[in-house]
LOVO-174257 format. One record per residue (C-alpha): x, y, z. Coordinates in steps of 0.001 Angstrom, whole numbers, padded with zeros to 6 digits, always signed. Layout:
BEGIN
XYZ/...
***
This chain:
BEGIN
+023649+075875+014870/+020392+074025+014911/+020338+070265+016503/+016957+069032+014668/+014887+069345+012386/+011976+070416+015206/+014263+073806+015959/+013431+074699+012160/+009840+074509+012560/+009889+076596+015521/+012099+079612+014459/+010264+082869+015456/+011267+085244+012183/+010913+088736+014095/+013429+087371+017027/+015495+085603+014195/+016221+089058+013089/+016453+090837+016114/+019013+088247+017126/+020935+087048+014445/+023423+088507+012491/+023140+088993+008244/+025604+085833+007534/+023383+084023+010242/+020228+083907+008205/+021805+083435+005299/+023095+080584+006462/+019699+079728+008134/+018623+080339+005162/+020448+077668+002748/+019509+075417+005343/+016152+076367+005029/+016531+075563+001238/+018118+072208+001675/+015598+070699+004223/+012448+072133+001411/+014591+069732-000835/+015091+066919+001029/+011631+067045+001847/+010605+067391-001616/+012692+063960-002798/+011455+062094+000023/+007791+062966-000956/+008371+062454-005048/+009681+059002-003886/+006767+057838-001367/+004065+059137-004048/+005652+058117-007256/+003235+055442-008695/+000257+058286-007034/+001343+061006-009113/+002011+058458-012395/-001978+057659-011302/-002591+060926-011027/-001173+061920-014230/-002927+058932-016179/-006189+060101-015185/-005597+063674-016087/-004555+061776-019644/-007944+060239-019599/-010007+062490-018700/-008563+064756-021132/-008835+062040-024129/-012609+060714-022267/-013657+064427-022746/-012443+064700-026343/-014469+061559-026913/-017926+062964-025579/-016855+066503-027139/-016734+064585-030756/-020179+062557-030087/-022192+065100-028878/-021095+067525-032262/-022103+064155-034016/-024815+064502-032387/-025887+068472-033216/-024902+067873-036551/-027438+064727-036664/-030180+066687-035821/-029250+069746-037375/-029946+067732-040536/-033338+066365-039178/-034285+070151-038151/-033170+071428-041608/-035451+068867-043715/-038784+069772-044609/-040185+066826-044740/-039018+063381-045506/-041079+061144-047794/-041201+057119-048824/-038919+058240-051833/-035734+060812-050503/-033675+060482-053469/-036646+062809-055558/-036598+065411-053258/-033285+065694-051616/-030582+066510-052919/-027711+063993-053989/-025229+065118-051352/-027487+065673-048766/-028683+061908-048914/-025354+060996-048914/-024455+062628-045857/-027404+061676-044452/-026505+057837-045438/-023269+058307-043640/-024739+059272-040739/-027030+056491-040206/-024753+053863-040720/-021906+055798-038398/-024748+055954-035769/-025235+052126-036697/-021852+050746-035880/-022247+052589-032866/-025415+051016-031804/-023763+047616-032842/-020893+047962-031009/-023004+048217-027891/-024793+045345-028983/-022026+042872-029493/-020981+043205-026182/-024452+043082-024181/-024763+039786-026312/-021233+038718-025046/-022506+039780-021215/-025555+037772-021596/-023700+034419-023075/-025539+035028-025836/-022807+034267-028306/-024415+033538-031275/-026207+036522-031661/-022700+038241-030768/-021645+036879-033536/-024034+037965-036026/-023963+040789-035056/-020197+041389-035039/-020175+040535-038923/-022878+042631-039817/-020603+045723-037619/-017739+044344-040321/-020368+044731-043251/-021084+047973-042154/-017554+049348-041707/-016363+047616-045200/-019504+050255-046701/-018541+053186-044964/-014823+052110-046254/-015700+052230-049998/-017366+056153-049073/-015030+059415-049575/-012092+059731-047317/-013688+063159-046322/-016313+061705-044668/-013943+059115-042780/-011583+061571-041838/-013988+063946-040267/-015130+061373-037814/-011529+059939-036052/-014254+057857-033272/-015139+055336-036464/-011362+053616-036308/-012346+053356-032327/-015229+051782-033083/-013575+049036-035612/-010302+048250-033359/-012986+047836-030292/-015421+045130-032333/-012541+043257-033270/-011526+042590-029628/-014562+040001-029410/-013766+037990-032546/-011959+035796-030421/-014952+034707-028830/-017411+033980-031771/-018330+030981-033877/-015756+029566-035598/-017704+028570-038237/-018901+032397-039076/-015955+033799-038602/-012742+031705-039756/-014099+030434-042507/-013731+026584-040884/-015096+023786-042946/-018369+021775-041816/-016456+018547-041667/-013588+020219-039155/-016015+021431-036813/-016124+018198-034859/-012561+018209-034490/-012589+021981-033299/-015684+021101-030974/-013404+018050-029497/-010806+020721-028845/-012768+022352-026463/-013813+020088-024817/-010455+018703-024139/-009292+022417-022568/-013099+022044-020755/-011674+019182-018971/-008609+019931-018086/-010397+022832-016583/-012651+020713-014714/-009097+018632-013264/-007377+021588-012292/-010160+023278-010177/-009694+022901-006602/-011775+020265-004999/-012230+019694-001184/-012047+015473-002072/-010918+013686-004646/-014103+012028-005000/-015795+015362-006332/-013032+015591-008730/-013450+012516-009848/-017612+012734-010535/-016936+016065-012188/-014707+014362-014960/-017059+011973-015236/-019963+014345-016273/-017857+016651-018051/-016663+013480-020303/-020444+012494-020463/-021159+015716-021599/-018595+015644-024135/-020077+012505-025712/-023744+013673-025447/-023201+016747-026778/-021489+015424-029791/-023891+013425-030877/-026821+016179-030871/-025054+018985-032113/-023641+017209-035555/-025229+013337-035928/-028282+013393-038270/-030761+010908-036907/-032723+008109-039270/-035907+010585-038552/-033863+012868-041040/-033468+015595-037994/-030377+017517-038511/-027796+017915-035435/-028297+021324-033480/-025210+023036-035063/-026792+022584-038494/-030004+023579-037462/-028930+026689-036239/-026700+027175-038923/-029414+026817-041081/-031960+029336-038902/-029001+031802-039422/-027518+031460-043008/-030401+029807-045185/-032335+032442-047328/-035386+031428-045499/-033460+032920-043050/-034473+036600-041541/-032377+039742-041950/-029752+040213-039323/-031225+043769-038822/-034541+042729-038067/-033316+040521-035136/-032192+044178-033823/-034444+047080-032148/-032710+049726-033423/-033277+053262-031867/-036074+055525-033283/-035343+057942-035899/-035866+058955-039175/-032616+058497-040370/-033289+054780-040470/-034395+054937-043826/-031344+056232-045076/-030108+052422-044050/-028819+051381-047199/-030415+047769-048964/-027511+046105-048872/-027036+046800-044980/-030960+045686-044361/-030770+042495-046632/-027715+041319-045041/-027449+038003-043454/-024481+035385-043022/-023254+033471-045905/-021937+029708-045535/-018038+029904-046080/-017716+026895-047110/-020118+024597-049787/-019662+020832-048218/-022742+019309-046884/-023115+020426-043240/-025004+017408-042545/-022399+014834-042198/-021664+011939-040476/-019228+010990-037745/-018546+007976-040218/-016561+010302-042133/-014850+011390-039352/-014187+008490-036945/-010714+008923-036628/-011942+012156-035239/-013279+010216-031886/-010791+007765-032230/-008045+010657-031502/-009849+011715-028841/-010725+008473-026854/-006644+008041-026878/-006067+011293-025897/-008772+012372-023123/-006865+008650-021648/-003889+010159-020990/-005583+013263-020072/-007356+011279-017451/-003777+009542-016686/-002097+012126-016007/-004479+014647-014279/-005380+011835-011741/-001783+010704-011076/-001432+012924-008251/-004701+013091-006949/-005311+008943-006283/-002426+009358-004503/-004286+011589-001904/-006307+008543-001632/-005063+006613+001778/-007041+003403+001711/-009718+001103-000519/-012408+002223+001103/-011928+005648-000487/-011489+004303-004102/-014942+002451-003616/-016566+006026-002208/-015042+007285-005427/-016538+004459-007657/-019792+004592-005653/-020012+008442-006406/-019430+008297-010376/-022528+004993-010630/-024726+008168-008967/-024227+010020-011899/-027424+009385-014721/-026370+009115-018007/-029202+009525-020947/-031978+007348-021298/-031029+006459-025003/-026846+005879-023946/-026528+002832-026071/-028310+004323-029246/-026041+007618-028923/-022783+005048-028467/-024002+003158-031511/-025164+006622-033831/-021012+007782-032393/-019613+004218-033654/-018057+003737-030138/-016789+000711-028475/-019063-001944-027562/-021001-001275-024131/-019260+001888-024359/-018860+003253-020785/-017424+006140-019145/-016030+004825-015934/-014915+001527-017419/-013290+003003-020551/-011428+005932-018686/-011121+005388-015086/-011731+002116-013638/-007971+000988-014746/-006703+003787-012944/-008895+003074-009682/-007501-000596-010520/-003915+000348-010433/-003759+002002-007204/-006159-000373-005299/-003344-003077-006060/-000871-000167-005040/-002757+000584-001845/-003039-003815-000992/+000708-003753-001526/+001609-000894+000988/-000893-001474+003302/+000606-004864+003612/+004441-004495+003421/+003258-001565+006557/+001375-004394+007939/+004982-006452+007820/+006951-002984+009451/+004456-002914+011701/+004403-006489+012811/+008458-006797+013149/+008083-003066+016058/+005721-005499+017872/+008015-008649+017333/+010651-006195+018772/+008195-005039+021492/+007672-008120+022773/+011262-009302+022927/+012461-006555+024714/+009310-007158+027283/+010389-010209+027840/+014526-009398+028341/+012412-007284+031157/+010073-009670+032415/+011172-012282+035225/+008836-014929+033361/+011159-015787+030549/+010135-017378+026876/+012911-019600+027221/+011549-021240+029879/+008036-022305+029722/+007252-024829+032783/+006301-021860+034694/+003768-021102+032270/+002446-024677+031396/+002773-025790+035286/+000814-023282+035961/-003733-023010+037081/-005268-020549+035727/-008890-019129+035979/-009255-018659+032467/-006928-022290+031812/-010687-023255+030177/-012565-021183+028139/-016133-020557+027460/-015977-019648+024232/-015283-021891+021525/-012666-020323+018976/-010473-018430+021970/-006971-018957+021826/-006525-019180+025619/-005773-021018+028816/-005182-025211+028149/-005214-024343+024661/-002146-022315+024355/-000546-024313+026579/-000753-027707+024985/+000555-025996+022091/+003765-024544+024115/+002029-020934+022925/+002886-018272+025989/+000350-014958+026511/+003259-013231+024897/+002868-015058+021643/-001229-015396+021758/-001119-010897+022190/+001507-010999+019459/-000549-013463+016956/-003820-011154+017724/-001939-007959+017124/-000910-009445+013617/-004471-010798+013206/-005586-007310+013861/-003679-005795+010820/-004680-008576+008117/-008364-007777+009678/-007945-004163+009255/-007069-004768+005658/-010066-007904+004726/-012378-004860+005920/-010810-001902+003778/-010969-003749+000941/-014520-005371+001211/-016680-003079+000456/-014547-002490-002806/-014636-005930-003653/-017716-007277-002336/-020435-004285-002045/-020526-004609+001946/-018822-004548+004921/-017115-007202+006519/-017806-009919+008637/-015953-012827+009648/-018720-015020+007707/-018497-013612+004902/-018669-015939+001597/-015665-014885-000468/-016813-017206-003231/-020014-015909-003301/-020223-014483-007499/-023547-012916-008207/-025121-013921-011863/-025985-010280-012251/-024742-008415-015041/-024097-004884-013169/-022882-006680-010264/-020442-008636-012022/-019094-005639-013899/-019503-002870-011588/-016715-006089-009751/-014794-006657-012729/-011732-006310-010981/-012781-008366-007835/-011061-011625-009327/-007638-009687-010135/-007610-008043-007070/-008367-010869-005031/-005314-012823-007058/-003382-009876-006272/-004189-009802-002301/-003182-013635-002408/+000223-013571-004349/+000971-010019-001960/+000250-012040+001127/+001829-015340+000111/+005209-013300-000930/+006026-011747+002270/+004552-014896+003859/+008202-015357+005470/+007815-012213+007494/+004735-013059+009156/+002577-015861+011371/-000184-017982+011167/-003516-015793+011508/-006488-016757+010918/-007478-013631+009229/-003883-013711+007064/-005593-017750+006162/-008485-015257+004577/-006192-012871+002736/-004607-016019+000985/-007552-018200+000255/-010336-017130-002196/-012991-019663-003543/-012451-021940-001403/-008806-022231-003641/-005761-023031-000755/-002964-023285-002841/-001276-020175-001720/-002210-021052+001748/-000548-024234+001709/+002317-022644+000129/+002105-019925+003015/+001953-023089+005171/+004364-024920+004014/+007098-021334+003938/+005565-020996+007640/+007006-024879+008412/+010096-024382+006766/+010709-021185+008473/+009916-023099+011981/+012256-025723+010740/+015342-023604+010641/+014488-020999+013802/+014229-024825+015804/+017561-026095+013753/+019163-022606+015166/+018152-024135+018848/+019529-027342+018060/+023093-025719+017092/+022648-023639+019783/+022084-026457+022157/+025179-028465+020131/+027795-025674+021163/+026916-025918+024838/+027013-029398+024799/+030426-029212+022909/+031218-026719+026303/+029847-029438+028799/+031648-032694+027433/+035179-031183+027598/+035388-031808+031130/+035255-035583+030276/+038651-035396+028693/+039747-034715+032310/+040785-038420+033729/+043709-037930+036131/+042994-039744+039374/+041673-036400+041400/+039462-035854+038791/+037848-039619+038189/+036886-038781+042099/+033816-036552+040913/+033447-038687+038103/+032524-042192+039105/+029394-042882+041094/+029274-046159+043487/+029403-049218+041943/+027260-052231+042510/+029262-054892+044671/+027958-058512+043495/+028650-062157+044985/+029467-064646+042841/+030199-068579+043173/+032487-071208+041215/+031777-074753+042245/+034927-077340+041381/+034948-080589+042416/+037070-080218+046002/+034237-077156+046694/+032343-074240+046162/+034606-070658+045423/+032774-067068+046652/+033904-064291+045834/+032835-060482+044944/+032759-057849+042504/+031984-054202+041549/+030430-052984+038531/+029513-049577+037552/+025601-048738+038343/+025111-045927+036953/+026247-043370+034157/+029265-041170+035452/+028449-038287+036628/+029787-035851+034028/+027596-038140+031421/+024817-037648+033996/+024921-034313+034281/+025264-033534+030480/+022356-035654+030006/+020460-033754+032591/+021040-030467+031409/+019814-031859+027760/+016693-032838+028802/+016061-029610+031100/+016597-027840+027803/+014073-029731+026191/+011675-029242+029463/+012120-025780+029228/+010567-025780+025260/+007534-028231+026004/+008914-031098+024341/+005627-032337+023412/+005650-029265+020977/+008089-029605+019458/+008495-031482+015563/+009347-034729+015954/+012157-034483+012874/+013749-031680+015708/+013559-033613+018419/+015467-036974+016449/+017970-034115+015507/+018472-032287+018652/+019251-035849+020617/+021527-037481+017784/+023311-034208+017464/+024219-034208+021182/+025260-037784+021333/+027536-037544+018268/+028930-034829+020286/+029307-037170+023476/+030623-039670+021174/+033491-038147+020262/+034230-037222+023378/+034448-040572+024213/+036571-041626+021044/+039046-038847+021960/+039298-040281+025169/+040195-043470+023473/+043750-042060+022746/+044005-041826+026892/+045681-044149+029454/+042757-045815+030726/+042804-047877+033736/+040262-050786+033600/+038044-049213+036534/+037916-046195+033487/+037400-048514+031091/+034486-050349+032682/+032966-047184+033447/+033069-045297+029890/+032323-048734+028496/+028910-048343+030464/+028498-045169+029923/+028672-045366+026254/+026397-048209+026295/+023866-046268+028659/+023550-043519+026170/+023369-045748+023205/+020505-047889+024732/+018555-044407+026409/+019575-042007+022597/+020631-043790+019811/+017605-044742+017286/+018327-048600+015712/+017817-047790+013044/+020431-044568+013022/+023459-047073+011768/+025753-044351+011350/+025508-043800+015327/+025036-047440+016082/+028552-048521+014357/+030197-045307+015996/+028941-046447+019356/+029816-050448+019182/+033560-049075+017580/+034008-047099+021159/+032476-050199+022653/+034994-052540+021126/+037716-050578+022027/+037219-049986+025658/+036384-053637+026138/+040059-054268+024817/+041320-052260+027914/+039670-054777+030075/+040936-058352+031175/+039420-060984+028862/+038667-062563+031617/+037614-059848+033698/+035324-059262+030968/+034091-062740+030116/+033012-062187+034303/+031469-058738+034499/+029998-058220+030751/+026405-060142+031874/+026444-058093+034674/+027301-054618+033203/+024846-055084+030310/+022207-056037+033455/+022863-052639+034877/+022816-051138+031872/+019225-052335+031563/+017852-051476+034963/+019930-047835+034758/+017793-047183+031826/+014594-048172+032886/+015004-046342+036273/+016049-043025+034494/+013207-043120+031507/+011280-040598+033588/+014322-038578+034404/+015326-038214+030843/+012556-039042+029137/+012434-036027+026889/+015837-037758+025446/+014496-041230+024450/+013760-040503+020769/+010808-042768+020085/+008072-044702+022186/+010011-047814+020824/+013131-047422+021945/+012711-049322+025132/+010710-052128+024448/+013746-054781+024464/+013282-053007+028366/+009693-054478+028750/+008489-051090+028342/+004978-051425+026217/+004997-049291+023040/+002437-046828+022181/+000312-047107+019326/+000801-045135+016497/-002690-043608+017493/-001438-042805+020985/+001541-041433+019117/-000382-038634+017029/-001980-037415+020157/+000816-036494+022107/+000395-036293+026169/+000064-033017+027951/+003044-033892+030223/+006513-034247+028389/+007171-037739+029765/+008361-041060+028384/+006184-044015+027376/+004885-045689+030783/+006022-049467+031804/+002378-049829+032752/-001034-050185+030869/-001364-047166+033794/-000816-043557+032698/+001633-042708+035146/+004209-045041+035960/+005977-046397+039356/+008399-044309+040479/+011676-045442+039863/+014022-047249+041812/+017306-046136+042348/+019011-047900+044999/+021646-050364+044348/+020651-053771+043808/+020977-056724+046922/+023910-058917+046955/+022828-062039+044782/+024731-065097+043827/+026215-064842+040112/+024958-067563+038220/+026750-066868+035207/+029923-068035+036991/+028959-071431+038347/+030167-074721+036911/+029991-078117+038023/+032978-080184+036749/+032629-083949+038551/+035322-085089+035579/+038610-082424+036032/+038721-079469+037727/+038509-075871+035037/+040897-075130+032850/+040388-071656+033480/+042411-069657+035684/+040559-068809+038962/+040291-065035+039357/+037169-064484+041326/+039092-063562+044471/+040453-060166+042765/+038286-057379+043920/+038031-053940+042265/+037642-051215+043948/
***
């Protein structure tokens, strides 16, 4: 009939019922009804807690009304009584009638307890609490007299009970001493109390820094102590503490009236004030001596020195931990030495019977500060360590990218620089790093590490030391002063601390000069040449990794020696030297010629070769000498075996000859004298391969072998000289050893001991030697011709 709700609203009645039937508007008309309803509901529901509003202040208004209604005929009645009176003289009771004074007495002390009730609270509003409280139990005085009058009386006036139930709602807030009858000798306990919940309060306000936190406790607990001592400690002087003075100003009978502290409200009717309502003061609940001492009590201040500790504790747990660095601990302590404490500190500390050189900070904080300064040291550096293993990452992967490769050095030590010499003494650049086999890489590295220990020696200085930090800076430096030295008390634990920190994860990190700092304190090194010492030990294996690095590939390399088949010995031998040698008999003179191997094979050669590129490549000069004897008699055991295993071959004696010179080339160039264990393993191969050859053969070609031998080794010193293991090793070769002072210094260029007094020496000769006439074989025999058979015409080729 009707789409919306709008069509309702805009019915025109007259045309309605010129144009709808009867049932029509009825039925327009229970739709009518419903919509008023659903209107109605939808309203009570939107304006429910309104119309409960609404209805509660109809409730008080009504009640608020009743109250006014009921003071106001207090009120007429009051002064109908002041109207009716004739007069009123010093003595009422001879004039007036009995009941009349009565009612009159009721009066004045109902209009009382009002006037007191309005009193008690403008006290309360003005932190006046001590009058409040007098007050308050003279109200109680006055209600326990109206009490003890007729019922009558009380019931006629139903705003007295309002009066009583609304005095009673600040008892809370009075003196404990007035009002719950607490004993002198617990009111230091009670007054510990609150302070207690006065500083929690003070640790659970917000704060925009920690620091302010941290000064507020401090006053507050300053407070705490100075207030205890002037409110109960009696001095020598005989002066009382404040609470018993004022106790005494309020309860004493020197003491005034509590009435006369009040300016009550002009009318006559104060003379119907009964005695015992004008000579009312406060009595002392209790009869113990109110001036005691804390001596009596010291378990008292014990109790609370424990307990404000862990209240300390625990309400600084979380903030401290807002605290990122050192620096903001010594803001903090800087901040609570502002605060002034009172002149006479140590007399109150002594008159309180509290610890020796009693002192906030000390006694309740500076553990704490303490704790997480050592907390703080150890993060800061085991970051320092996450931190410095990303840039140890860093740089590897930079230089996987980089076409100048760490593993390979010449082109870094081979190389002029501008900046190869600096002018600044204490750089670590240029000829400097490069003697030391230390690439740019490596030097950015160190100073990023250096950076971090820096960053820490500064955070904590000012903490420690009182200033900032410099890199001359006397750690050892202890002041003789008193405050310095305690306002530091913690400077020698900490320091010990930073050490043992630093010298623990020593064998994540590198030498830095300021990491040297963190571990060396009064001029003490032991950690550092602990740290040192892990530092060499840690270099040790990372080079022994190289060296069984470099074993493997040498275990690669010598397998193809165990190849000796005849196509193979092709690529192995090099040209042999062809000498000319004589045998004289007595008919005439015999010449004939033969070959001898010159020079190392060439699979020995080229193993050899790629040794000492490997050691190029690392600056040999830099590298530990104990790594270096390792690295070459590693190898050659390696070689060795080689050449035992190829012992259990077929050798021909051209094969024979040649291993036999190759083994003895490598043992003369590698093998240490005194290294027996090599030595025997070498002259065992040696002995063995000279039983492939002819005796006689032999007994002919040994001088010269060993000869070559010789000259092979002197010619390749500068080609391998990175494998000759010490400056001795050649001197049965003429070569002059080095001193041992020459020895400490090592030489810029990796190179073997010179044959010369010269720094460089000749360059060596490597062409085969001239035909010369072999002395070894000539014999004269004038008597019989030699027993020996002639071989000298057999050539080998």
């Amino acid at each position: 009939m009707f789409r919306n709700r709008g069509e309702l609203l805009e019915l025109d009645i007259d045309k309605l019922f010129e144009e709808r039937s009867v049932d029509e508007i009825i039925e327009i008309e229970k739709i009518l009804d419903a919509e008023i309803e659903k209107k109605r509901s939808e309203l009570r529901d939107r304006y429910k807690d309104v119309l409960a509003a609404s209805d509660a202040i109809i409730s008080m208004k009504t009640i608020s009304q009743e109250i006014v209604d009921n003071i106001n005929r207090i009120t007429n009645i009051c002064e109908e009584l002041i109207s009716s009176s004739d007069s009123v003289d010093s003595k009422p009771n001879s004039e007036l009638d009995r009941e009349k004074i009565e009612e009159r007495t009721v009066v004045v002390q109902i209009r009382l307890a009002i006037f007191m009730n309005e009193q008690i609270w403008i006290a309360l509003d003005e932190d006046n609490n001590l009058d409040a409280v007098q007050y308050y139990l003279l109200a109680q005085h006055i209600h326990t007299g109206l009490s003890l009058i007729k019922k009558a009386y009380l019931e006629r006036i139903p705003l007295l009970h309002q009066i009583k139930y609304t005095m009673e709602t600040s008892q809370n807030l009075n003196a404990l001493v007035l009002l719950e009858s607490q004993s002198c000798k617990s009111l230091p306990s009670i007054f510990m109390e609150h302070r207690k919940t006065a500083l929690n309060t003070v640790i659970n306000t917000p704060y925009p820094s920690v620091r302010l936190q941290v000064s507020s406790m401090v006053r507050c607990l300053i407070t705490t102590v100075h207030l205890l001592h002037d409110c109960f400690i009696c001095t020598e002087d005989g002066e009382n503490g404040l609470i018993w003075q004022q106790l005494h100003d309020i309860i004493s009978d020197s003491a005034p009236m509590t009435l006369s502290k009040l300016d009550l409200p002009t009318t006559p009717l104060v003379l119907y004030i009964p005695d015992i309502i004008k000579q009312y003061r406060p009595k002392p609940i209790s009869s113990d001596n109110m001036e005691i001492s804390l001596k009596d009590t010291r378990h008292v201040l014990e109790t609370w020195l424990q307990s404000t500790k862990d209240i300390v504790k625990n309400g600084l747990e979380k903030s401290l931990r807002l605290v990122p660095n050192v620096r903001g601990l010594h803001l903090i302590r800087e901040e609570s030495f502002k605060i002034e404490i009172p002149r006479s500190w140590e007399q109150i500390c002594a008159d309180l019977h509290l610890p020796e050189q009693f002192n906030i900070w000390y006694y309740f904080f500076q553990n704490l500060i303490t704790d997480r300064c050592r907390s703080l040291i150890s993060s800061k550096i085991s970051m320092n360590i996450q931190e410095i293993h990303g840039y140890i990452t860093d740089t590897l992967n930079n230089v996987i990218k980089s076409d100048k490769s760490e593993a390979d050095l010449r082109w870094y030590s081979w190389t002029e620089e501008n900046d190869d010499v600096s002018r600044v003494d204490g750089t670590h650049s240029g000829l400097s790093m490069k003697t030391k086999g230390y690439s740019q890489s490596i030097v950015d590295l160190c100073e990023k590490m250096d950076r971090k220990y820096l960053d820490l020696l500064e955070d904590v200085s000012q903490y420690l030391y009182g200033r900032e930090y410099s890199s001359d800076i006397n750690f050892s430096v202890i002041l003789k002063d008193f405050k310095f030295k305690r306002k530091y008390i913690d400077k020698d634990e900490l320091e010990k601390h930073l050490k043992i920190e630093c010298t623990n994860n020593s064998t994540d990190t590198g030498t830095v000069s300021n990491f040297n700092k963190c571990c060396t304190f009064n001029k003490l090194s032991e950690d550092w040449l602990k740290v040192c010492d892990i530092f060499n030990k840690t270099s040790h294996t990372l080079w022994q990794n190289w060296v069984d690095y470099s074993v493997q590939q040498t275990q690669a390399e010598v397998e193809k020696f165990f190849d000796v088949t005849l196509s193979s010995m092709i690529n192995i031998l090099c040209r042999w030297d062809e000498i000319e040698i004589q045998e004289q008999t007595e008919e005439k003179v015999f010449k004939s010629q033969i070959k001898v191997p010159l020079k190392p094979s060439l699979v020995l050669d080229s193993c050899l070769i790629k040794l000492n590129t490997n050691l190029s490549f690392i600056l040999p000069h830099t590298l530990p000498k104990s790594i270096h004897h390792q690295f070459i008699e590693q190898n050659v055991k390696v070689i060795l075996e080689m050449y035992k295993r190829l012992l259990e071959k077929e050798l021909n004696q051209i094969q024979a000859l040649q291993f036999l010179f190759d083994v003895k080339f490598l043992t003369t160039l590698c093998i240490p004298r005194e290294n027996m264990q090599l030595m025997g393993s070498s002259q065992d191969i040696c002995d063995k391969l000279r039983s492939r050859v002819d005796p006689f053969d032999l007994d002919v070609f040994y001088s010269y072998l060993q000869s070559n031998v010789k000259k092979a080794v002197f010619q390749s010193q500068m080609i391998l000289g990175c494998l000759i293991p010490s400056f001795g090793q050649l001197a049965s070769l003429g070569v002059t050893e080095k001193t041992k002072q020459q020895e400490k210094v090592p030489s810029v260029l990796a190179l073997s001991s010179p044959s010369t007094s010269s720094w460089f020496p000749l360059l060596p000769v490597t062409a085969p030697s001239q035909k010369t006439t072999g002395m070894s074989g000539l014999k004269k025999n004038t008597k019989e011709p030699s027993q020996k058979p002639t071989k000298s015409n057999k050539k080998i080729s």
